[in-house]
C-alpha positions in Angstrom: -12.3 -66.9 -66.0 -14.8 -68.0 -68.9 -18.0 -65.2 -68.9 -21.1 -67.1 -68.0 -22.9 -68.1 -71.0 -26.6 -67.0 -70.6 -28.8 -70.0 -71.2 -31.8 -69.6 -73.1 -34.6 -72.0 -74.1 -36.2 -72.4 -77.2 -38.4 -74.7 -79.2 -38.6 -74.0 -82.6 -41.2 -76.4 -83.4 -43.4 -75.0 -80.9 -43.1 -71.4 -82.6 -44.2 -73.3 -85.6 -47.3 -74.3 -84.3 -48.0 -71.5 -83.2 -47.9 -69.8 -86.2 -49.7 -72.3 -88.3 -52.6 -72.1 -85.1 -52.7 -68.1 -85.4 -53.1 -69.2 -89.5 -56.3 -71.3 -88.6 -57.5 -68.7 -86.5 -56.8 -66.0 -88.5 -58.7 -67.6 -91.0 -61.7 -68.7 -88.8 -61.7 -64.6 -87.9 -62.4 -63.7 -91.6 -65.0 -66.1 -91.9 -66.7 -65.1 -88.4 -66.7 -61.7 -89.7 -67.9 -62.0 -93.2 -71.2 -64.2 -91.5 -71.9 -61.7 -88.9 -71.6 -58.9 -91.8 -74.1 -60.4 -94.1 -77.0 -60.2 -91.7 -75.8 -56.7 -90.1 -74.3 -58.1 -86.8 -73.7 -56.2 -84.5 -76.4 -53.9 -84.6 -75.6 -50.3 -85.2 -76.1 -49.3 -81.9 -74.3 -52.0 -80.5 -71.8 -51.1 -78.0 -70.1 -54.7 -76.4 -69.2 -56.7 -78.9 -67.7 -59.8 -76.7 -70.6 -62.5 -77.8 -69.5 -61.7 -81.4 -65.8 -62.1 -80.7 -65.7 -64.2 -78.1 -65.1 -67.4 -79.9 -62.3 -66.3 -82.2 -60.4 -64.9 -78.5 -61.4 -68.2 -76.8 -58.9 -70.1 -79.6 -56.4 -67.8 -78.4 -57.1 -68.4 -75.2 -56.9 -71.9 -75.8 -53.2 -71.7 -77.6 -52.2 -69.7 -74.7 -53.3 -72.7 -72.1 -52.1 -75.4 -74.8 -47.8 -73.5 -74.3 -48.5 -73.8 -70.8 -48.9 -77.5 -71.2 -46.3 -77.9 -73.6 -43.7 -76.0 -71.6 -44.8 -78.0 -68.1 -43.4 -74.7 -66.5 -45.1 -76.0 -62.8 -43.2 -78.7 -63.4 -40.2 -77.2 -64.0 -40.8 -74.6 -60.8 -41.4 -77.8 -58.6 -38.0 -79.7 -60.1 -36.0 -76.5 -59.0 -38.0 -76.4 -55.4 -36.6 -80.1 -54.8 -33.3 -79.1 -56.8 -32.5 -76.5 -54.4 -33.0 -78.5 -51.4 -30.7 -81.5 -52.7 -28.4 -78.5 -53.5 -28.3 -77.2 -49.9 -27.8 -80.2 -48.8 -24.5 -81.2 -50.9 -23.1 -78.2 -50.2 -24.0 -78.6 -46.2 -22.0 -81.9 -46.8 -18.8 -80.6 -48.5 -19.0 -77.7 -46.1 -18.6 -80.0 -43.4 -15.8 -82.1 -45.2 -13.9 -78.5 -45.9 -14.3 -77.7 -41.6 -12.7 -80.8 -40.9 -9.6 -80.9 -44.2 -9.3 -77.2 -42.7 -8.4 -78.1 -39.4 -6.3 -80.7 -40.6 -4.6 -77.7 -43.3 -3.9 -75.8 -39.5 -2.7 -78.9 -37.7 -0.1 -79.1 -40.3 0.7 -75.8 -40.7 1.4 -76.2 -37.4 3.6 -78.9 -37.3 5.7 -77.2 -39.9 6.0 -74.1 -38.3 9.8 -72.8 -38.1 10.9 -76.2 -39.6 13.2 -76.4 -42.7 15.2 -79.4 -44.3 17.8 -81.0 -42.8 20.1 -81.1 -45.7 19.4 -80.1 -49.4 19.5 -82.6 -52.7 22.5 -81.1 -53.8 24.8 -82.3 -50.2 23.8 -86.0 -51.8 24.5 -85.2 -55.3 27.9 -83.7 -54.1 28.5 -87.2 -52.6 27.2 -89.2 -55.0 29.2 -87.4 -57.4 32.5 -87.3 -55.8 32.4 -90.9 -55.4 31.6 -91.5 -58.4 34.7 -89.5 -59.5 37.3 -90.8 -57.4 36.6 -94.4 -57.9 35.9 -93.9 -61.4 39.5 -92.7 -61.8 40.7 -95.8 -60.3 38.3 -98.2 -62.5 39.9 -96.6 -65.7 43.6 -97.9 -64.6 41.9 -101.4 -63.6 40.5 -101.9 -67.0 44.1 -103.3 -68.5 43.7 -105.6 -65.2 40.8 -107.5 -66.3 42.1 -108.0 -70.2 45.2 -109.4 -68.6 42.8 -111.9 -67.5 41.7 -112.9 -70.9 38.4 -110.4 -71.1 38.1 -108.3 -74.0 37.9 -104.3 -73.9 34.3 -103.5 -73.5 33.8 -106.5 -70.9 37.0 -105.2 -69.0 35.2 -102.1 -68.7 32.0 -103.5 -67.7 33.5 -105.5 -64.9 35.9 -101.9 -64.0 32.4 -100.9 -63.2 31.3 -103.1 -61.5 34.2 -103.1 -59.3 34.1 -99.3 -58.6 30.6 -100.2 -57.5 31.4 -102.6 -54.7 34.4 -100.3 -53.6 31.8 -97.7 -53.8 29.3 -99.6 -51.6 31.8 -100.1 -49.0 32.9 -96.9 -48.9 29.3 -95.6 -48.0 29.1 -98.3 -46.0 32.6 -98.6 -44.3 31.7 -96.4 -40.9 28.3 -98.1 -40.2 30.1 -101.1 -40.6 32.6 -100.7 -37.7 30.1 -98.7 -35.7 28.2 -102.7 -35.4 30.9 -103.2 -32.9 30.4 -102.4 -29.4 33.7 -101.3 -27.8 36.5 -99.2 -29.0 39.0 -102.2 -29.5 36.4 -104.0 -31.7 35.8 -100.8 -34.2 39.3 -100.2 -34.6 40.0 -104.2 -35.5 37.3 -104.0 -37.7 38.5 -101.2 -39.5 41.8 -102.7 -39.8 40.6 -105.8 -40.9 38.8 -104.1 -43.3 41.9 -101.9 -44.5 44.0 -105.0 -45.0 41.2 -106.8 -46.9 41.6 -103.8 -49.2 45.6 -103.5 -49.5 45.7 -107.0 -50.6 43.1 -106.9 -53.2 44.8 -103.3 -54.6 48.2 -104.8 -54.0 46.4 -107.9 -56.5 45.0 -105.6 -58.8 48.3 -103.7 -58.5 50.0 -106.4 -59.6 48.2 -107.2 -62.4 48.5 -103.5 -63.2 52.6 -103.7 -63.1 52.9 -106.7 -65.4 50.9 -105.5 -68.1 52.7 -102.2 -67.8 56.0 -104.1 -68.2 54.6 -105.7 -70.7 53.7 -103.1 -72.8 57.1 -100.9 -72.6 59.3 -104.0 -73.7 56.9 -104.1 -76.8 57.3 -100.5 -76.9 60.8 -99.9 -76.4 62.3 -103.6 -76.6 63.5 -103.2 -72.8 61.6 -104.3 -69.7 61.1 -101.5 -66.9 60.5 -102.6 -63.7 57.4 -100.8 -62.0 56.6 -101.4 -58.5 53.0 -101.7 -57.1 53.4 -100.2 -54.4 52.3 -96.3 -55.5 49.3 -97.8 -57.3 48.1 -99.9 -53.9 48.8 -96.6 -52.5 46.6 -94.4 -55.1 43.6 -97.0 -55.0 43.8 -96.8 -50.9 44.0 -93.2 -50.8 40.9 -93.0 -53.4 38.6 -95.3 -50.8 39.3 -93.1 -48.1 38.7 -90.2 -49.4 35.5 -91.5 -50.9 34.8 -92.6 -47.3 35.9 -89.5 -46.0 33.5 -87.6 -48.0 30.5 -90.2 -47.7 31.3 -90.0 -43.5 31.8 -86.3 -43.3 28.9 -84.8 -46.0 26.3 -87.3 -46.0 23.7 -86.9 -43.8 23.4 -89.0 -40.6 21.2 -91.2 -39.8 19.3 -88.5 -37.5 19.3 -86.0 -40.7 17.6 -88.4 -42.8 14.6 -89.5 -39.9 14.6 -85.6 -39.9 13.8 -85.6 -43.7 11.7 -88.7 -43.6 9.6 -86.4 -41.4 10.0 -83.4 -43.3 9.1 -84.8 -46.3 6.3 -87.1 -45.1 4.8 -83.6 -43.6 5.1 -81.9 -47.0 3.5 -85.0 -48.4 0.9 -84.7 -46.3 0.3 -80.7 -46.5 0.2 -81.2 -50.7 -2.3 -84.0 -50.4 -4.8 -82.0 -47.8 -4.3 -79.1 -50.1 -5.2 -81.1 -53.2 -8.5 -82.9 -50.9 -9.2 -79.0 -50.0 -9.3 -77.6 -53.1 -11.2 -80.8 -54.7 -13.7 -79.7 -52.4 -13.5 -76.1 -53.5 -14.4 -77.5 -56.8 -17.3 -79.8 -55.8 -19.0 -76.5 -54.1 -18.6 -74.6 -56.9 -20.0 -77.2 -59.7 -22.7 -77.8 -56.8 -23.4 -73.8 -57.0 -23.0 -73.8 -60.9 -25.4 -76.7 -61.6 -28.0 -75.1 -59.1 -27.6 -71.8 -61.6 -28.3 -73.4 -64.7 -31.3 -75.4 -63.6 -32.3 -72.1 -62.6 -31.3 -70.0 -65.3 -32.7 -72.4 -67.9 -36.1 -72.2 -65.8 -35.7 -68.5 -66.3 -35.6 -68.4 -69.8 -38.4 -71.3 -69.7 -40.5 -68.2 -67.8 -39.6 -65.6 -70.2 -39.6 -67.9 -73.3 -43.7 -68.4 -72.1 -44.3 -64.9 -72.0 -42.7 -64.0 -75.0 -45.0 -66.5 -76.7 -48.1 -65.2 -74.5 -46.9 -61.7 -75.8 -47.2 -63.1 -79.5 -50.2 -64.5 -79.1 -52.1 -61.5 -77.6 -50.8 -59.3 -80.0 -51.7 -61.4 -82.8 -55.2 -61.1 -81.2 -55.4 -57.8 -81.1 -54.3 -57.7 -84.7 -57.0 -60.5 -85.1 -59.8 -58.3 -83.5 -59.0 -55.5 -86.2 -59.0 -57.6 -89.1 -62.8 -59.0 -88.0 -64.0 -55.3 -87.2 -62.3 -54.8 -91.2 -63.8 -57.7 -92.8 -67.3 -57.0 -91.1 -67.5 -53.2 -92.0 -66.6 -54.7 -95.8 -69.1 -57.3 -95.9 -71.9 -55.3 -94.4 -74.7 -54.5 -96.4 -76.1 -51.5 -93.9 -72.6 -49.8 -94.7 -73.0 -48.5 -91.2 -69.8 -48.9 -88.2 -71.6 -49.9 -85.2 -70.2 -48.3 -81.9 -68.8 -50.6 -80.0 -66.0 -50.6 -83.3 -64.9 -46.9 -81.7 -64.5 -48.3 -78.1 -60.7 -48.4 -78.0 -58.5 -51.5 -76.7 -59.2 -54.9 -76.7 -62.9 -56.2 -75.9 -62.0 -59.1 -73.8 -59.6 -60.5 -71.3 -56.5 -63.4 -71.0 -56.1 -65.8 -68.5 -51.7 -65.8 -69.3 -50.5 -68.0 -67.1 -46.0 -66.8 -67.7 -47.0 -63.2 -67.4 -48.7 -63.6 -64.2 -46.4 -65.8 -62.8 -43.2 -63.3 -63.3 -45.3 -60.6 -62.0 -46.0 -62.8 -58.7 -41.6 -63.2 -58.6 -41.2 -59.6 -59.3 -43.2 -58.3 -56.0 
C-alpha cells in the first residue's frame, strides 16, 4: 500500500508579491518615520501612538485582505460543502449496488454449496489422447496405402491423417449413433452395419497394404511372399474398438457434461459478480480518496493563508520597530516618547485564515 502523499498548496508568485509589497511598505515606514521625526511627533509624553502608525499597519492590513482574495478560500470551503454532498451521494449509490451484487455473491454461494465437477480436464485429455494414439498407430501403416495410389510421401501422410480423423469421429461418435434407434433389434443392426462398413474398408486398405508389402520384399529379396490381410483387418478393427471402448467407457455422458455446463456456467457467474463486487470496492474507495484530496488540498489552502498572515504580521511588527528606530534617529528633541516603552504591537489584525482554523479547532 503506497503512504498517502500529503498535499500541500503553494503559489510562489504570490510569496513574491508579497515580499516586493512588504518592500513598498517597508519603505513607506522609513519615510513615515523620518516626517514625523523632523517636527518631534509624537510628543514626548505621548503614550498611544496608533494615529501615527496606523497607516503603515492599514497596508498590512490591506495585504492581508488582498491573500484572502487571491486564495478565494470561501470559495474553496463552499466547493467542498457541495463536494461532500455529491460524495455522499455516490457512495449511497454504490452502496446500494454492493447490497444487491452481495446478495447475488450469497445466492451463488449458495447454489454451489457441496457441489464439485463432474469429471476433471485430465478424464478428456486421457481420451483424447488415447485415441489419438491408437488410431495414429494405424494411420502410420496406411501411409504406404495411399502412395500405392499414386500420392507422394508427405500427401500420403496428410490424407493418413485425415483418415485417422474420420475413424476417430466415428469412434466418439459410434454409441450415440446406435443409441438413435429405438428398439434393441435396431441398435444391434446398426451396429453391425456399422462394423461391416468398417471390415470392408480395412479389408480395402488391407489390401492395399498386402500388395505393397509383396511388393517390396520381391525387390528386396527377388522372391514374392505372400501376406494375407486378414491380421491387418483384424489390428485396424481391434484399434476402433478399443478407441470406442475408451471414448464409451471414460468420457463423460451426456448428463456429466449438462452437470459441467452448469458447473461451470456457476463459476462463470461467481468470477464475474466477484469482479462487479470488487469494481465497486474500487469506485467507493476512489469516491472516498477524491473526497480526501479536495479536502486535504483545502487544508493546506487554510494553513498556506495563515502561514502568509503569520508573515505578514510579523513583518509588521518588525515594521513598527524600524519606524520607532528611524523616528528616535531623525528627531531633533533626541527625546523617546513613552508610548515607544509600551510593549507589543500598537494595533490590531482583522486575519481572516487564523480566525477561521480557530472556529474548526473548537
Amino acid at each position: 500500500m503506497k503512504p498517502e502523499t500529503k498535499i500541500r498548496f503553494h503559489q510562489p508568485e504570490l510569496d513574491e508579491h508579497v515580499a516586493k509589497q512588504f518592500e513598498e511598505i517597508k519603505k513607506q515606514i522609513i519615510i513615515n518615520a523620518e516626517n514625523y521625526a523632523v517636527r518631534n511627533q509624537p510628543p514626548p509624553d505621548n503614550e498611544i501612538i496608533h494615529a501615527y502608525f496606523e497607516e503603515d499597519h492599514l497596508k498590512c492590513q490591506a495585504l492581508i485582505d488582498e491573500i484572502n482574495r487571491r486564495l478565494q478560500f470561501n470559495t474553496s470551503c463552499h466547493h467542498v460543502t457541495e463536494h461532500k454532498q455529491a460524495t455522499e451521494n455516490k457512495l449511497r449509490e454504490v452502496l446500494n449496488q454492493q447490497s444487491i451484487v452481495k446478495e447475488k455473491q450469497n445466492q451463488n454461494t449458495a447454489q454451489l454449496q457441496g457441489k464439485k465437477p463432474p469429471f476433471g480436464k485430465r478424464v478428456i485429455r486421457f481420451v483424447i489422447l488415447a485415441t489419438i494414439v491408437l488410431l495414429l498407430g494405424d494411420m502410420i501403416f496406411n501411409v504406404p496405402v495411399f502412395e500405392t495410389y499414386g500420392y507422394n510421401f508427405a500427401e500420403s501422410i496428410f490424407l493418413g491423417v485425415i483418415f485417422a480423423i474420420l475413424v476417430g469421429i466415428l469412434a466418439h461418435f459410434f454409441k450415440p449413433i446406435i443409441s438413435l434407434a429405438k428398439t434393441v433389434w435396431h441398435r444391434r443392426a446398426i451396429a453391425v452395419s456399422l462394423i461391416l462398413l468398417l471390415i470392408i474398408l480395412f479389408y480395402t486398405m488391407a489390401a492395399h497394404r498386402v500388395q505393397f508389402l509383396e511388393l517390396q520384399s520381391s525387390e528386396d529379396t527377388a522372391k514374392t511372399i505372400h501376406f494375407s490381410p486378414l491380421p491387418f483387418v483384424i489390428m485396424s478393427l481391434l484399434m476402433f474398438l478399443g478407441a470406442v471402448f475408451i471414448n464409451d467407457f471414460y468420457f463423460p455422458t451426456k448428463e456429466q457434461r449438462e452437470a459441467m455446463r452448469d458447473y461451470q456456467r456457476l463459476i462463470a457467474e461467481k468470477q464475474k459478480i466477484d469482479d462487479e463486487y470488487t469494481r465497486l470496492k474500487n469506485d467507493e474507495a476512489a469516491i472516498e480518496n477524491e473526497h480526501t484530496e479536495v479536502r486535504h488540498m483545502n487544508a493546506s489552502i487554510l494553513e498556506y493563508g495563515c502561514s502568509l498572515e503569520e508573515l505578514i504580521i510579523s513583518k509588521a511588527h518588525e515594521g513598527f520597530a524600524l519606524w520607532k528606530k528611524h523616528n528616535m534617529m531623525y528627531r531633533k528633541d533626541n527625546c523617546r516618547p513613552r508610548s515607544f516603552d509600551i510593549p507589543g504591537y500598537p494595533l490590531s489584525f482583522r486575519t481572516n485564515f487564523q480566525t477561521i482554523k480557530k472556529l474548526q479547532q473548537r
